[in-house]
N, C-alpha and C positions, 0 to 999 in steps of 0.2 A: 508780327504774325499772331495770329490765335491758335492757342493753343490748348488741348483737353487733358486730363489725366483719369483714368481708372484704376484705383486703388482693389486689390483684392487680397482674400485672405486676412489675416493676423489684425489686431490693434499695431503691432511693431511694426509692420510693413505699411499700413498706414501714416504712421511718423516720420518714416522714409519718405512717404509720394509726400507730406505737408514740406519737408525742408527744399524737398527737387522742384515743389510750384515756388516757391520763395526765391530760388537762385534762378529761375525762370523770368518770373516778375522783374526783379531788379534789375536782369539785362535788357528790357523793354519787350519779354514777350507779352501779350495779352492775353490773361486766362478765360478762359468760355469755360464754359458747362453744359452749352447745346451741341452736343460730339457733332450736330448736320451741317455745324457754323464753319465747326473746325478745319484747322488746314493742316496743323501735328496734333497727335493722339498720341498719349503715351501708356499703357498696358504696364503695369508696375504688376508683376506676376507673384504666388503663390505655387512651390514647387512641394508642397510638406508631403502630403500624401496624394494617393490617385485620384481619387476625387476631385482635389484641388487641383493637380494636375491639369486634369480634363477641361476644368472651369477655364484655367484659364489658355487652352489652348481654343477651347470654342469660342472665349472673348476675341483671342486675337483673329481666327478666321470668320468672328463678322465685322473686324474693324478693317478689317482688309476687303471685305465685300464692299463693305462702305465705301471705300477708298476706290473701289471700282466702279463704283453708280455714281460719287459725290463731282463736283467739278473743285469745290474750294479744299479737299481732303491731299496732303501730299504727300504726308509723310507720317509712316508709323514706327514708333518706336518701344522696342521692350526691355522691359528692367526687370529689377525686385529676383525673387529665388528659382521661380524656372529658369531664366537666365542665365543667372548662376553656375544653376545644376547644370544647363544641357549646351550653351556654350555656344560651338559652333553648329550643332543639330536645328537650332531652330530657323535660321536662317537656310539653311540646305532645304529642309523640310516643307518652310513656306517664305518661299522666293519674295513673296508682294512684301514681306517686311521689310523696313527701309534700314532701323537698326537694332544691334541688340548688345544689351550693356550690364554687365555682370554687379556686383554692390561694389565692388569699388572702384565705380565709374561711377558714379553718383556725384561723388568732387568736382568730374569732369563734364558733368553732360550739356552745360550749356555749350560749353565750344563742341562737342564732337556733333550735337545737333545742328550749330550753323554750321561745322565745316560740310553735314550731309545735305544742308538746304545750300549750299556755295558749292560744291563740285558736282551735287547729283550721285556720290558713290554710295555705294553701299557700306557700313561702315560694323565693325565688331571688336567691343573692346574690354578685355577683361584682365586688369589689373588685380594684383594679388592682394587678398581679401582685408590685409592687416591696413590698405589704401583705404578703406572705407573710415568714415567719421562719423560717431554721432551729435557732434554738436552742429550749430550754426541756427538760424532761425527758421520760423515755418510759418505756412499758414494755415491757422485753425480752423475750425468752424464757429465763428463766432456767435450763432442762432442759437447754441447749447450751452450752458452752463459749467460743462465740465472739460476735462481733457487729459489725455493721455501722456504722460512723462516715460521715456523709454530709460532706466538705469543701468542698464548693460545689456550686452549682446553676446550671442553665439554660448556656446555649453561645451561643461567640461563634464559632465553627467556619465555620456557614452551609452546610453538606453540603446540596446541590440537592435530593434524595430527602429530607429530614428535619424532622420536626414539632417538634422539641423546640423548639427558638428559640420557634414561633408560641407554644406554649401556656406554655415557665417562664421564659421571656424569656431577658435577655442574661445573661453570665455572673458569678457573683457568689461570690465569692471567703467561707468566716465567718474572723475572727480567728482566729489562732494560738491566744492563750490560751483560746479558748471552746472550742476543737475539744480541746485539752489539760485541761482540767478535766473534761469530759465524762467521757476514756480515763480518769481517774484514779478515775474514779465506777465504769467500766465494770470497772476491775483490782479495787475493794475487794470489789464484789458476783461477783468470781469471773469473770468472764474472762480468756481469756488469750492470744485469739487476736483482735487488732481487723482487719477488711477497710474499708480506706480508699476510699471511693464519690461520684462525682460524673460528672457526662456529660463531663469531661474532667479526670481528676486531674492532669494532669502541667502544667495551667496553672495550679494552683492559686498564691495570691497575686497574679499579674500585673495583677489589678485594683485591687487595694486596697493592695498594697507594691511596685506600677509595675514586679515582675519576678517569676520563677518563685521560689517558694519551697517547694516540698515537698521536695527535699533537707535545709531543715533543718528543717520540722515531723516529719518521720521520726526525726532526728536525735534530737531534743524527746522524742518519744514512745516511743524506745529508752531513755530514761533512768526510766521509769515501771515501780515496781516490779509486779510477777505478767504484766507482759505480756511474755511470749517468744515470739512469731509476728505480726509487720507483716505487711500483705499488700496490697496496690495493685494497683486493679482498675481497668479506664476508663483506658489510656494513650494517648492522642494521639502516634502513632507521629515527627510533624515536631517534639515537646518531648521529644523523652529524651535529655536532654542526656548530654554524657561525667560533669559532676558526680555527677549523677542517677545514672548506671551508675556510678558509684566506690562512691557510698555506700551503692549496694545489696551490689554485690561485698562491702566490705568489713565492713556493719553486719550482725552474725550476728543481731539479729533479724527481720529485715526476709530473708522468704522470697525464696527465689532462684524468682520465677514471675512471668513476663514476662504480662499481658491486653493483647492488642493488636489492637483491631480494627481491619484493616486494609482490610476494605471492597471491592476488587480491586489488583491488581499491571499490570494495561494502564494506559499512561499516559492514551489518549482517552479510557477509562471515566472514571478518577479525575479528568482534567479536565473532565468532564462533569458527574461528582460538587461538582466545585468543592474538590475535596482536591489534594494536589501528590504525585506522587511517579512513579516508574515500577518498573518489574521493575528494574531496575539499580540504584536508591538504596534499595529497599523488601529487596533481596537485600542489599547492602551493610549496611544497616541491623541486618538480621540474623545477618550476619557477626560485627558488632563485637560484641551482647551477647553471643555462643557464644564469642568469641575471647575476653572479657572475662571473663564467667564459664561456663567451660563447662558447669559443672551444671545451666544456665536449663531450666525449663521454660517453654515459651511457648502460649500457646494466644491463639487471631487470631477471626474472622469475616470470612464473605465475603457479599455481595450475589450472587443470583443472577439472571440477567436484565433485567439495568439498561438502560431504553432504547436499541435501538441495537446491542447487547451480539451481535456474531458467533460463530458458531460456532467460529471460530482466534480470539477474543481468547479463550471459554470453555477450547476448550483449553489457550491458554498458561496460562491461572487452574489449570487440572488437575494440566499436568507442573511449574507453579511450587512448587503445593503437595506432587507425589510428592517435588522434586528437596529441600524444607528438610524438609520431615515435621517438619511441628507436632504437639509431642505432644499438643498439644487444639484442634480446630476444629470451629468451629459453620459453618451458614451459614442465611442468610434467603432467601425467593424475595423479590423487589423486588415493593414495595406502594405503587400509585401513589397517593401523598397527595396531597388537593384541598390548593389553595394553596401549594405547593412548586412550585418551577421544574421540576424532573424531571418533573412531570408533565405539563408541558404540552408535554415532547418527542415528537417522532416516532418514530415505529418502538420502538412500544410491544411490548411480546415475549408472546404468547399463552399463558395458564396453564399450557398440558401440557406448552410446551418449557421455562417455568423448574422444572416440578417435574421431568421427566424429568432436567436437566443438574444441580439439586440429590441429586436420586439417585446421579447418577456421582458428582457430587465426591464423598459421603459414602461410597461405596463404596471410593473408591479410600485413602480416611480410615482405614475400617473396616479395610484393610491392612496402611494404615501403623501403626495403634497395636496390633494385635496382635503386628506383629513386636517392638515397641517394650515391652507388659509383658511379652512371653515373654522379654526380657532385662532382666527385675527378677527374675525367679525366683532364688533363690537367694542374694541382697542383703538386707541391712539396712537396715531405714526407722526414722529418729525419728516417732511418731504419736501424734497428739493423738485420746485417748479420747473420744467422745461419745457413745456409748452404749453400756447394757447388753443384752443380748436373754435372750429367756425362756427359753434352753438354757444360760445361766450363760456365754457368748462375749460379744464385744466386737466393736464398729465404730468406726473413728476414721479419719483420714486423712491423709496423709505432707504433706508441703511441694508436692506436684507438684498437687495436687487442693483448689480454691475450694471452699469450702463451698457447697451448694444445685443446683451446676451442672456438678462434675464427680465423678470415683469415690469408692469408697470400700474398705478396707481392715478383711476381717472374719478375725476371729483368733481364737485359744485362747488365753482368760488366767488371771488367778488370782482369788483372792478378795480381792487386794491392789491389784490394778486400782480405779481411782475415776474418773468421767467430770472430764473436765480435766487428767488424769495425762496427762506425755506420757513414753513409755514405747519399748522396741526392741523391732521387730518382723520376724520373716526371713520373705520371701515366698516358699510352695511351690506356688503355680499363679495362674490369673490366668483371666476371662469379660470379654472386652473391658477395659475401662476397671476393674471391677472384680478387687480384687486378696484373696488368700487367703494367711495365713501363722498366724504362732504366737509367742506370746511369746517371748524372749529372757529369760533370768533371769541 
């Protein structure tokens, strides 16, 4: 039978729907990509915030709509963290779903999916969370150069505002050598850029080898041949140690780009958050990677509207972020999650003031980074190729730019150019975040 998948949300959640097409495949399902083809569709959900919430509750009522016009559509079925979170709700809610399977059913879903296409029942099954695995194989996107390694799952953190604890549990560390065997799979089929993923990378190990260990799984993984770009996403700003910053400074393949979401810089926000830190250690902090390696690029997120949240703590979040100019920040409006402490606080903040004060910040963003590639003009980038476009140019992107999330870097090349080439590139103008230059020969 053919079968579709929609991945939404997260890079992690992604890594999930790559291993569930792979245990699909090998039982003799057939993957499509045209969902009109389809006969199961599988909706691998995002439960994090409302937003995402909503996404993915409007995927699933037009996959179900589909499945009402389609004749070859039979069977829909849903994963991933709404799932999870809402259990038996969503099936109550919307009947036309055929199933719905919480993450540690994921081991299981090839059989519960034929046992749904062999009885015709309706099926719901949600095994306890610690059933979930993250190993086994997957399927990539093999058109990209790069790809996603998940190194552990679920958080021991406890951020007040935060769902992830409720739905992928405490935090869980995979082996060194499973996570290294994977990269060596990922280097022969032609990668060569892996991004290191978990809701908290910089704690990796401390559960399973009683102390931080990603200094030397990096380590490990810089010894792997075709892989020339480490990349570390998901930094827990209170674990980045000085080791941590050595090995990055010094390990040339491991990208000089700090992901640090750092959530707000007011100490009573953060203590509210159930995070530590204030404007003075969060700035300090910031000092030492720029002192360290000055090349960093660092890109944060902020919460915006976090119960309670004043008009002068939002400013000092403002002139925090004019006075360090992150060359990449996101920010969230605050989404009060049922079963989180945050939301049972007071002086809950009304829609129009956190989307208006998201507006400023981003504005004042919008500032900062234009000043910021109007001084790459004229500079030299190493850039990894990933694509070709239909006027015989090229898109790839420098060390300063995550794949999926942030710019990208479109050029004049040759006929010698091959996507995974990484190649020099001088930049002559610049559209925000996006960058325009020309080969280098």
């Amino acid at each position: 039978m053919k079968i579709g998948l929609i991945s939404l949300g997260c890079f992690k959640n992604q890594v999930d729907a790559e291993k569930m097409l792979f245990k699909l495949k090998q039982s003799g399902f057939e993957i499509c990509t045209n969902l009109s083809l389809c006969e199961i569709i599988i909706i691998n959900t995002c439960g994090f915030i409302e937003s995402a919430k909503q996404e993915a509750i409007n995927t699933i009522l037009e996959i179900c709509e589909l499945k009402k016009s389609s004749s070859s559509l039979k069977k829909v079925i849903v994963t991933g963290c709404l799932a999870q979170r809402y259990k038996t709700e969503i099936l109550k809610n919307i009947p036309e779903v055929d199933v719905v399977l919480g993450i540690g059913a994921n081991e299981n879903i090839v059989d519960l999916i034929k046992k749904s296409i062999q009885t015709d029942e309706k099926i719901e099954s949600f095994p306890a969370i610690n059933k979930f695995s993250m190993e086994g194989d997957r399927i990539i996107d093999s058109s990209v150069p790069f790809a996603y390694v998940k190194i552990a799952d679920g958080c021991n953190n406890r951020c007040s505002y935060c769902a992830i604890p409720l739905i992928r549990g405490p935090f869980k560390s995979r082996k060194k050598e499973n996570i290294l065997n994977e990269i060596h799979h990922l280097a022969e089929s032609g990668v060569r850029e892996v991004n290191l993923i978990a809701q908290d990378t910089t704690s990796y190990g401390s559960d399973i080898y009683g102390e931080f260990k990603l200094q030397e799984l990096i380590e490990e993984i810089s010894k792997i041949d075709g892989i020339k770009w480490i990349r570390i996403l998901y930094c827990y700003p209170d674990h980045i140690t000085d080791e941590l910053l050595q090995e990055i400074k010094n390990n040339p393949k491991v990208v000089k780009y700090f992901d640090i979401p750092l959530q707000h810089v007011d100490g009573e926000i953060l203590k509210q958050m159930n995070r530590t830190g204030d404007i003075k250690s969060i700035a300090a902090l910031l000092h030492k990677i720029r002192t360290v390696i000055p090349e960093a690029v660092i890109r944060t997120t902020f919460i915006i509207g976090f119960p309670g949240e004043s008009g002068a703590q939002f400013e000092a979040l403002c002139k925090f972020a004019e006075d360090h100019k992150f060359e990449r920040l996101g920010c969230f409006t605050y989404s009060q999650e049922e079963n989180t402490k945050a939301a049972q606080l007071p002086d809950q903040i009304d829609y129009e003031i956190k989307a208006a004060r998201e507006q400023t910040l981003m504005d004042i963003q919008s500032l900062i980074i234009d000043k910021f590639s109007a001084n790459l003009v004229g500079k030299t980038f190493e850039v990894l190729v990933e694509k070709a476009t239909k006027d015989g140019n090229f898109v790839g992107r420098t060390y300063m730019d995550a794949p999926d999330v942030d710019g990208m870097v479109y050029f004049n090349g040759n006929s010698n150019c091959k996507i995974g080439d990484f190649v020099k590139v001088q930049i002559d103008d610049y559209e925000g975040y996006e960058l325009f230059g020309h080969l280098i020969k």
